[in-house]
C-alpha positions as CSV (number, residue, x, y, z in Angstrom):
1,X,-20.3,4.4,108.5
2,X,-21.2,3.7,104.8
3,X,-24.3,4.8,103.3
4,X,-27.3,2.9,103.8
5,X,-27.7,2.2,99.8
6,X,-23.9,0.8,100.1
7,X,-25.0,-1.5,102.6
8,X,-28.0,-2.7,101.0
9,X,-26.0,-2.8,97.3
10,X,-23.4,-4.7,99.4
11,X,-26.1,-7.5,100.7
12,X,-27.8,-7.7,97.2
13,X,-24.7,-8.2,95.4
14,X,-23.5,-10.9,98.2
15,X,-27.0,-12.7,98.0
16,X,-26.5,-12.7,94.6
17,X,-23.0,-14.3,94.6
18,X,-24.1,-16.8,96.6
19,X,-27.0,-18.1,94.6
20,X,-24.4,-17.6,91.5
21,X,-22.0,-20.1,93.3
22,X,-25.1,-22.2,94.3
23,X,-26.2,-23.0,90.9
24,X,-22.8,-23.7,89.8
25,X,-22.4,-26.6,92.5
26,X,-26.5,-27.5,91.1
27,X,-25.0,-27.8,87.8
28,X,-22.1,-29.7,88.6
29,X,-24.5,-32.0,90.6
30,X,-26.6,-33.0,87.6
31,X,-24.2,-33.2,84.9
32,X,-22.5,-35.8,86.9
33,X,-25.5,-37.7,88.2
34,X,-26.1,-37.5,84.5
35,X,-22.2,-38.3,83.3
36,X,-22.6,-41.7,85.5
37,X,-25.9,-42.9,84.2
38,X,-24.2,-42.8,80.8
39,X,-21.3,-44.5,82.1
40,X,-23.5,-47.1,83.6
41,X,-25.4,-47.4,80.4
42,X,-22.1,-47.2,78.4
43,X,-20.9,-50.7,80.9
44,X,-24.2,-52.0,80.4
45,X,-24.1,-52.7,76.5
46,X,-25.2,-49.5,75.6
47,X,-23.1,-47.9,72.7
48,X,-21.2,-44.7,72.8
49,X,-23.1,-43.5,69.4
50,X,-26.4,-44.3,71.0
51,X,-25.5,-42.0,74.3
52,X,-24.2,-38.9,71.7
53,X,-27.1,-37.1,72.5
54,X,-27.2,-37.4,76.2
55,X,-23.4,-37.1,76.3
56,X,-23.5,-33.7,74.3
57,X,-26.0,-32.2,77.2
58,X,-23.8,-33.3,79.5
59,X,-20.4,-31.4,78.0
60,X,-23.1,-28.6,77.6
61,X,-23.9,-28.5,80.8
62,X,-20.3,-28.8,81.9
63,X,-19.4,-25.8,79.6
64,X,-22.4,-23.7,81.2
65,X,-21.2,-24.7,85.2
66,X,-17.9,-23.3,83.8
67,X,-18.6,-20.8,82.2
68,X,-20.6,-19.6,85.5
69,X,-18.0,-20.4,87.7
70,X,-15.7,-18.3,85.4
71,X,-17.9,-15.1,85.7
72,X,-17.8,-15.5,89.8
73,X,-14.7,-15.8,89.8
74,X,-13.9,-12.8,87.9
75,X,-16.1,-10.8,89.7
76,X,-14.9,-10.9,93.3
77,X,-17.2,-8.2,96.2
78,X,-14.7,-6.6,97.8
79,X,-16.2,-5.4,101.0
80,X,-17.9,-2.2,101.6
81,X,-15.6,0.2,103.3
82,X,-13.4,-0.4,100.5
83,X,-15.4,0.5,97.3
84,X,-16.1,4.1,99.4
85,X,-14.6,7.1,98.0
């Protein structure tokens, strides 16, 4: 049986993950409610020069999801019983 500090480092890092991943998928979510309220405004009349602000915070948000996303990925939890020595 692993060490109680290995289990709790185990949870911690794993509660952590998740709300990583979680914030990814809240990022996501608002860049692209965002992404079709430009392309709404963009079929409404609206110009694409007028939106460049708006537009930019989007790819900005984008690059931040991703960026995120990246750093979970590359940062997999194995399990407990295998990080023991």
């Amino acid at each position: 049986m692993p060490a109680q500090v290995l289990v709790d480092l185990d949870a911690a890092v794993t509660k952590a993950k998740g709300a990583m991943e979680s914030a990814t998928v809240l990022i996501n979510g608002i860049a692209a409610r965002i992404q079709d309220a430009v392309n709404a405004a963009l079929a409404g009349g609206a110009t694409a020069a007028e939106l460049a602000p708006i537009q930019a915070e989007v790819d900005a948000l984008n690059a931040d999801s991703s960026a995120l996303a990246a750093a979970v990925a590359a940062n997999p939890v194995p399990p407990v019983a295998a990080r023991r020595p």
